[in-house]
C-alpha positions as CSV (number, residue, x, y, z in Angstrom):
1,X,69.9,89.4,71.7
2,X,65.9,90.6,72.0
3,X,64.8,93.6,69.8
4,X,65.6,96.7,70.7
5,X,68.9,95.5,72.9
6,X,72.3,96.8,72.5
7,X,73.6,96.6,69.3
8,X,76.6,95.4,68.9
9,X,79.9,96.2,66.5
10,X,81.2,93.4,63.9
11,X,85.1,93.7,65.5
12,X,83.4,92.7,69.0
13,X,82.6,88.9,67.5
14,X,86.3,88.4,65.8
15,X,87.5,85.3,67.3
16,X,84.5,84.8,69.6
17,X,83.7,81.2,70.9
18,X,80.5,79.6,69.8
19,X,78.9,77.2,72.0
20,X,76.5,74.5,71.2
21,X,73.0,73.9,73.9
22,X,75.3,71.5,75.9
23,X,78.0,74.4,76.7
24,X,80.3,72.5,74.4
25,X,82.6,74.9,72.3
26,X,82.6,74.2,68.6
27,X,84.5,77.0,67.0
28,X,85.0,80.5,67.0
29,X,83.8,83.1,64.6
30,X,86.1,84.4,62.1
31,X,83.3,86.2,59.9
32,X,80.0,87.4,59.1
33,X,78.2,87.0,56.3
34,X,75.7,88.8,54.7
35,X,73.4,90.0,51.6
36,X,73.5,94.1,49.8
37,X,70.2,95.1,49.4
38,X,69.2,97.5,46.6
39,X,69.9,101.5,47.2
40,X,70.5,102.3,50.8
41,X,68.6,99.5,52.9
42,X,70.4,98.2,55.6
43,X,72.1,94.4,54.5
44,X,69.9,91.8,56.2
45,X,73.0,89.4,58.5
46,X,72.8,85.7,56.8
47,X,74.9,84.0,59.3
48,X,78.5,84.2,60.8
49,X,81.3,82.0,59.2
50,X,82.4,79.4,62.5
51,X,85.7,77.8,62.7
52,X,85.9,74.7,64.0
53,X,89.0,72.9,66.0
54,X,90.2,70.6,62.6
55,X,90.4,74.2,61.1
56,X,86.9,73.7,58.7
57,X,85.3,76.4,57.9
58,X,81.4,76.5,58.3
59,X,78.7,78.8,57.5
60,X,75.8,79.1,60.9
61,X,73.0,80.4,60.1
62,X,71.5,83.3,62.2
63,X,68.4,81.3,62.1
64,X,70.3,78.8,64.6
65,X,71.7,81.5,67.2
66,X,70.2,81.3,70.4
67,X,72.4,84.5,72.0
68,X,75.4,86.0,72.0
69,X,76.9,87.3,75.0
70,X,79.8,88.9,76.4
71,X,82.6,86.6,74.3
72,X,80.4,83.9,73.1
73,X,77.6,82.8,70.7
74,X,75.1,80.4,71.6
75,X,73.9,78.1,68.7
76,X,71.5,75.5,69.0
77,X,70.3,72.7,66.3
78,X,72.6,70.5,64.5
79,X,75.2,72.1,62.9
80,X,76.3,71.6,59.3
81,X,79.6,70.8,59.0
82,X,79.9,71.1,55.1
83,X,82.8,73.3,54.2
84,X,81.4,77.2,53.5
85,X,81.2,78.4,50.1
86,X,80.5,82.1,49.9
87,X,77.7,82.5,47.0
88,X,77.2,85.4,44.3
89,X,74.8,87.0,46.6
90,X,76.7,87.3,49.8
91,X,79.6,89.5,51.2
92,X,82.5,89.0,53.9
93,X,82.1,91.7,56.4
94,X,85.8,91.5,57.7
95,X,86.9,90.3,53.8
96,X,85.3,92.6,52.3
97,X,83.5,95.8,53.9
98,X,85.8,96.7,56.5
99,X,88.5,98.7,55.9
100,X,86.9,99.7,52.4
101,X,86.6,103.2,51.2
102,X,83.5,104.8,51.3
103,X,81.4,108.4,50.6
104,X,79.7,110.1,53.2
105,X,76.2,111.0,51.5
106,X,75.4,114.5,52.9
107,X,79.0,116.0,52.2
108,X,80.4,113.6,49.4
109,X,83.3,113.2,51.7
110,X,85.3,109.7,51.3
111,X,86.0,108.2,54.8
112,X,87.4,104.6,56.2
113,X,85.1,102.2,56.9
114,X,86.5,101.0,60.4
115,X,83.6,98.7,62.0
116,X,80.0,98.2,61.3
117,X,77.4,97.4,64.0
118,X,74.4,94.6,64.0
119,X,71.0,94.5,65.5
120,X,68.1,92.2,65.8
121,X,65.1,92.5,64.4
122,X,61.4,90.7,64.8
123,X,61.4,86.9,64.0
124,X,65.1,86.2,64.4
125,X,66.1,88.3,61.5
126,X,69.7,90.5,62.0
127,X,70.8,93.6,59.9
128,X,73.9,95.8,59.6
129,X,72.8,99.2,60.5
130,X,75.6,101.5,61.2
131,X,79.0,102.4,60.2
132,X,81.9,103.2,62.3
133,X,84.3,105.4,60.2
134,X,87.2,107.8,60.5
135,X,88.0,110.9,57.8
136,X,91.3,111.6,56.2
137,X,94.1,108.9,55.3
138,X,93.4,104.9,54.7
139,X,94.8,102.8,57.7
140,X,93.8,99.3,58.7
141,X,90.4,98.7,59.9
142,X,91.6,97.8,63.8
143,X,94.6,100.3,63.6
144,X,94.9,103.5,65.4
145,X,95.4,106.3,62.6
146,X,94.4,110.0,63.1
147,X,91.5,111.5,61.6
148,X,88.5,112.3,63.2
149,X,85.8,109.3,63.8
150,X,82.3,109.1,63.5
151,X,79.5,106.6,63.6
152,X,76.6,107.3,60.9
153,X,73.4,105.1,60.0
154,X,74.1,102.4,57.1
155,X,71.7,104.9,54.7
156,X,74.0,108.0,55.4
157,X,76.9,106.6,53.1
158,X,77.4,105.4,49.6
159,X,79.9,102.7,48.3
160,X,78.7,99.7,49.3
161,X,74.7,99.4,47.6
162,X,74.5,96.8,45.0
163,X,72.7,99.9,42.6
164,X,76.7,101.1,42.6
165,X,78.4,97.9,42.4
166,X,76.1,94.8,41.5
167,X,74.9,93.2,38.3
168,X,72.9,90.3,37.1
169,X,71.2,88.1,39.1
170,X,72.1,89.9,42.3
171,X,70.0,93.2,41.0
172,X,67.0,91.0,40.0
173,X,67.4,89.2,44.0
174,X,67.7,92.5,45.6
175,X,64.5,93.8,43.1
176,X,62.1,91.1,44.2
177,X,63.7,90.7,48.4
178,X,60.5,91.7,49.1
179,X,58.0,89.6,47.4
180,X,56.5,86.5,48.5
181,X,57.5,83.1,48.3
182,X,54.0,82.6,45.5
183,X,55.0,85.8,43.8
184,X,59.0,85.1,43.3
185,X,58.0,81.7,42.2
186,X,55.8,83.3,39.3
187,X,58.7,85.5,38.4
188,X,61.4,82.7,38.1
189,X,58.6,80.7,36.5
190,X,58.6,83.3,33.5
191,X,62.8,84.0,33.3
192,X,64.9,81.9,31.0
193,X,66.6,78.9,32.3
194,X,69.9,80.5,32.2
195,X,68.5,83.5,34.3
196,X,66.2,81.2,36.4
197,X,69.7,79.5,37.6
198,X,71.5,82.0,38.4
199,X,68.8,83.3,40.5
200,X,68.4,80.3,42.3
201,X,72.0,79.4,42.9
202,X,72.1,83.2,44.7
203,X,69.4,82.4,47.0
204,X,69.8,81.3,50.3
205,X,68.7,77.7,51.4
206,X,65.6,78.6,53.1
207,X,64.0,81.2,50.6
208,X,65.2,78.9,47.9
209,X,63.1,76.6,49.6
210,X,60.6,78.4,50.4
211,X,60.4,79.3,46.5
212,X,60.5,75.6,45.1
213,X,57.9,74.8,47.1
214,X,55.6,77.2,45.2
215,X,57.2,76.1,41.7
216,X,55.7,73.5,39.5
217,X,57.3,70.8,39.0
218,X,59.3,70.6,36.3
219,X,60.5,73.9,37.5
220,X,61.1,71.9,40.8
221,X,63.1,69.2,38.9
222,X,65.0,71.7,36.6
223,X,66.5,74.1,39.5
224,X,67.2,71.3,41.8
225,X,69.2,69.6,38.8
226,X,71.2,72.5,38.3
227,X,72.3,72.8,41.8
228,X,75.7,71.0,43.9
229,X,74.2,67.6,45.2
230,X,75.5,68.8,48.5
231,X,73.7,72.0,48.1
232,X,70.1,70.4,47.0
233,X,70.1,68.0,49.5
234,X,70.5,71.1,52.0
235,X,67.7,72.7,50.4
236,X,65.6,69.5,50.2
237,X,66.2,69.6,54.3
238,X,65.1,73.3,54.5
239,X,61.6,72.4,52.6
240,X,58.9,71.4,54.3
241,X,59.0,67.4,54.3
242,X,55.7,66.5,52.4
243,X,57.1,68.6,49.2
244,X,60.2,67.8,50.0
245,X,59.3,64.2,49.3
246,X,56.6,64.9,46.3
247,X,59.5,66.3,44.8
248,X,62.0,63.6,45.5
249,X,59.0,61.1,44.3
250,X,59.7,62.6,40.9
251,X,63.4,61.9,40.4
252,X,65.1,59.0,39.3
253,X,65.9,56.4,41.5
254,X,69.4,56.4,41.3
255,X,69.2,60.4,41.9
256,X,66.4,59.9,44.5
257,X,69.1,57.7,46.6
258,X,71.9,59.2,46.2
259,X,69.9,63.1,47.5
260,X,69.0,60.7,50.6
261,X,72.2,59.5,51.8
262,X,73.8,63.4,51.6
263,X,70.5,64.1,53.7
264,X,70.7,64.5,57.8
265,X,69.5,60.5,58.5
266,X,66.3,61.8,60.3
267,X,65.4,64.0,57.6
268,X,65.7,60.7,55.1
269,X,64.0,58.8,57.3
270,X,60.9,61.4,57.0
271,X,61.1,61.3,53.3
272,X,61.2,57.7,53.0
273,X,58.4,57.5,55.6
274,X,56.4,59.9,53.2
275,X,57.4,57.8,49.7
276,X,55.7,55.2,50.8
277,X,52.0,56.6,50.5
278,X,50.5,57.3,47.8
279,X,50.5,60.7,46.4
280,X,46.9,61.6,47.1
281,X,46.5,60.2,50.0
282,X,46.4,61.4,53.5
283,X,50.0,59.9,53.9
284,X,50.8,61.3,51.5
285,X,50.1,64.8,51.7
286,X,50.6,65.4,55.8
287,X,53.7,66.6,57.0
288,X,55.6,64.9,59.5
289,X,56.6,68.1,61.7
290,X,53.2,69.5,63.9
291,X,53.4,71.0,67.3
292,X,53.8,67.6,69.3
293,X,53.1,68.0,73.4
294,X,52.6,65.6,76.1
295,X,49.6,65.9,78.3
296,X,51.5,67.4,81.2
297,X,52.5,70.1,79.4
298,X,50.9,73.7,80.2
299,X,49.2,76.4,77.9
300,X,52.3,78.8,78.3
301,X,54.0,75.9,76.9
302,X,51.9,75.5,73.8
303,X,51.8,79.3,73.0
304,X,55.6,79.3,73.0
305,X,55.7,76.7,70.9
306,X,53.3,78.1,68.4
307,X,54.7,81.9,68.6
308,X,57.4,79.9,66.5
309,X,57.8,82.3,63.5
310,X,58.9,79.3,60.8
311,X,55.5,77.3,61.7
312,X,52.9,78.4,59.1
313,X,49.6,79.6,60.0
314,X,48.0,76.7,60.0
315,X,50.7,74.2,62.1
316,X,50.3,76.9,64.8
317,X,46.6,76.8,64.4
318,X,46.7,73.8,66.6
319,X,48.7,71.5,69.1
320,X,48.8,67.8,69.2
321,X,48.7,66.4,72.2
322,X,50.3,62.7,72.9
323,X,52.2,60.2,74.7
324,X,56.0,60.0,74.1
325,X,58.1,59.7,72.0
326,X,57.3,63.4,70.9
327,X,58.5,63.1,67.6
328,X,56.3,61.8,64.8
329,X,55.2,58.6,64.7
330,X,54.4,59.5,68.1
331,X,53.0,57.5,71.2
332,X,48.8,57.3,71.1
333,X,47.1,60.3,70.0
334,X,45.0,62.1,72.7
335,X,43.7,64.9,71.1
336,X,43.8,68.4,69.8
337,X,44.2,71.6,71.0
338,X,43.2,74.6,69.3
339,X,44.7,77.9,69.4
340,X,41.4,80.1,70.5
341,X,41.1,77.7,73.5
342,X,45.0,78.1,74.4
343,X,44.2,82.1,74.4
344,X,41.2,81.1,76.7
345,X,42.6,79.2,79.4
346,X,45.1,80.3,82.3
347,X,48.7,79.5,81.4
348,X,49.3,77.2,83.9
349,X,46.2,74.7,82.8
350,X,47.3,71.5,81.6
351,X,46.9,71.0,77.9
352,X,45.7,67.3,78.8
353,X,42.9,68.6,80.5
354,X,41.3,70.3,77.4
355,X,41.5,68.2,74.7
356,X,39.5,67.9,71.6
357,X,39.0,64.4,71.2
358,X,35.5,64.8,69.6
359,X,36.8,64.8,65.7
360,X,38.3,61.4,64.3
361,X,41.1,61.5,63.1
362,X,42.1,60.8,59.8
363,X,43.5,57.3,58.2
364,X,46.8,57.7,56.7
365,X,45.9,55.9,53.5
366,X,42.4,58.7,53.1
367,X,41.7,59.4,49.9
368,X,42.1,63.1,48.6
369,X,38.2,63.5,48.5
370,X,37.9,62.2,51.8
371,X,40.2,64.5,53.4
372,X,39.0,67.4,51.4
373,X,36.0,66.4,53.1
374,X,36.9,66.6,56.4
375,X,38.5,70.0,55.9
376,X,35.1,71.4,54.2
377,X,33.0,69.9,57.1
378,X,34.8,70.8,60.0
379,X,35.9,74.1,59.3
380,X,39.6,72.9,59.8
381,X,43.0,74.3,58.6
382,X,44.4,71.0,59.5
383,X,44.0,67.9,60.5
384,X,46.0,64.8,62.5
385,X,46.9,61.7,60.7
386,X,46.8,58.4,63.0
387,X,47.4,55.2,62.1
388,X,46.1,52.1,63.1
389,X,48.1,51.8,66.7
390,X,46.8,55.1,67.7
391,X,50.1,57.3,67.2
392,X,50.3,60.3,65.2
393,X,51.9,60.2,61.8
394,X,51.8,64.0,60.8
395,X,49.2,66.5,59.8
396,X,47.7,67.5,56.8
397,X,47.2,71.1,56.1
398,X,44.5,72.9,54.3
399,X,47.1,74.7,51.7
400,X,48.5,71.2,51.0
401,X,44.9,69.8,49.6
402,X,44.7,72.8,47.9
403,X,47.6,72.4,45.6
404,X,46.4,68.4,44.9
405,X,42.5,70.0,44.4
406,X,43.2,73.0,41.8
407,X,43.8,72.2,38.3
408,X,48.0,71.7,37.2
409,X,47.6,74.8,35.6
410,X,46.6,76.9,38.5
411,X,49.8,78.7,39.1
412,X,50.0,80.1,35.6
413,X,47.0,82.5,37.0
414,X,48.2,86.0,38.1
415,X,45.9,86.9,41.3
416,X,46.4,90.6,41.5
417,X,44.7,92.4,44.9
418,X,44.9,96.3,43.3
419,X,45.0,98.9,45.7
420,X,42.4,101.1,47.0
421,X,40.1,97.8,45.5
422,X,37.7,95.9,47.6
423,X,36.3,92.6,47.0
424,X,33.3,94.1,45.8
425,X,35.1,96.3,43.2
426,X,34.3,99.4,44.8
């Protein structure tokens, strides 16, 4: 469901079949889950608790739902079939918010909570943002009682906010929701171990993540030993694979193998690929996910790949263009595409046709300065990494010789942009 579509009501999806890309069925949804916000915001939609035929229960992410439709949801990926385990953070709506007991704000009047309805929102997010409720006596969320009903926006009642029924670390996670991945890592950075836990273990996979990435590393190493194997190796998946593997680099070997083998086997075999260069190295700092295309493929093709909101800046900056296979190691290397000539050219033009293939490419075993280099001559924001048969290997990113460039200590300094403040201090 686009933006702006129909929204839709919670007691609509009770039951409703969920197909993977193939139009297999593998479950049926039997709840949603999702996270309070501080005050009156609406509760951002984590993902919808799926039932599957040998009765399992497992958590999909929203992030993985291609559609949902008239009695069916449309998932795509791999799924993860690890049991669900509802976290400090997150609520059951059909558990736990339906049928609850709630004030209207403007009259103070307590009312039913009968159904709740979900939208979309830009880059794949989903909130809950209004309430289906009836006055007068309790009855059962899909039982007819009398009363008078009514349907109000999320912010028009009171009851359900974590400022009225939260503590701990779910007040600090709804305080800092907002901030950066960079800027919550500095404020876990500075809590106490016992504090910096508890906020992890209430994050979800991906900002947890996204987070660790921006950690250093003994913070890295500390919340990732505090977590469930089952759940670090998830989180190890959701990280992009270069820190993913720096981190990994730095656990014991025993630990190290035993993270792999809970790991997706692709995912391992990217982290293994990655172990095996040396740290500062071109091997070892590229990722092993760019924008991969074949030559026949057009410039519509490339944009919709790069309008991708989880690529970061600077893997949509460019695409690689290559023979099969598409996935990294690739088949040879033909060149580079850059995003201001995809803007320039007529969707239907070829992406084979204008190629870069003016810049060499770098050498997966490139020293740091070498690659720091590159980046500093060419005015790039990232760069391919070919080996010696010609196929790609990944990509190293201008962020990622950063972090090997700055002194250890760089992320104990604040950077502070104050408003109303230009660069020049006027």
């Amino acid at each position: 469901m686009a933006a702006g579509a129909p929204r839709i009501f919670v007691s609509h999806l009770s039951g409703v079949a969920v197909f993977d890309p193939n139009g297999d069925q593998v479950g049926r949804v039997r709840d949603l889950v999702v996270m309070l916000r501080v005050g009156r915001k609406p509760p951002r939609v984590l993902g919808l608790v799926v039932e599957l035929a040998t009765r399992r229960r497992i958590f999909l992410p929203m992030t993985r739902i291609t559609g949902i439709q008239a009695g069916q949801v449309l998932a795509t990926g791999v799924l993860n079939v690890r049991r669900f385990e509802q976290r400090p953070t997150e609520r059951l709506v059909f558990g736990e918010l339906l049928d609850r007991r709630v004030t209207l704000a403007g009259t103070g009047e307590e009312v039913t909570v009968l159904d709740l309805s979900v939208r979309q929102l830009p880059r794949r997010d989903w909130e809950i943002d209004r309430v289906f409720v009836r006055k007068g006596r309790r009855g059962g969320a899909f039982r007819r009682a009398k009363g008078e009903t009514l349907t109000v926006e999320w912010s028009d009642v009171t009851g359900f906010s974590l400022e009225e029924h939260g503590q701990g670390a779910e007040n600090l996670l709804a305080t800092f929701e907002q901030l950066r991945p960079a800027d919550l890592a500095n404020v876990l950075h500075h809590l106490s171990a016992k504090r910096r836990a508890e906020v992890a273990a209430a994050l979800d996979d991906e900002r947890l993540a996204d987070v660790l990435e921006e950690l250093p590393e003994d913070d890295q190493i500390e919340i990732l030993g505090k977590l469930a194997e089952e759940r670090a190796a998830d989180v190890l998946e959701a990280m992009d694979p270069d820190d993913a593997a720096d981190l990994l680099g730095e656990l014991p070997e025993e630990d190290k193998e035993r993270l792999l083998s809970l790991m997706q086997p692709s995912d391992a075999a990217d982290m293994r690929r990655l172990m095996a260069y040396e740290e500062h190295t071109a091997g070892g700092l590229m990722t092993t996910e760019p924008v991969v295309l074949r030559p026949d493929a057009t410039v519509a093709d490339a944009l919709a790949r790069v309008r991708n909101p989880d690529l970061s800046p600077a893997l949509a900056a460019q695409v690689y263009v290559c023979r099969p296979p598409d996935e990294t190691p690739t088949g040879k290397y033909l060149g580079t595409v850059h995003f201001q000539r995809l803007l320039r050219d007529p969707p239907y033009t070829l992406v084979g046709s204008i190629i870069d293939d003016d810049l060499r490419p770098l050498e997966p075993d490139a020293a740091l300065p070498v690659v720091a280099g590159f980046f500093a001559t060419y005015d790039m924001v990232a760069a391919p990494v070919v080996d010696e048969a010609g196929s790609l290997l990944g990509v190293v990113t201008v962020d990622d010789v950063l972090d090997h460039l700055l002194p250890e200590d760089w992320r104990e300094t604040e950077y502070h942009l104050e408003e109303g403040v230009g660069a020049d201090g006027a």
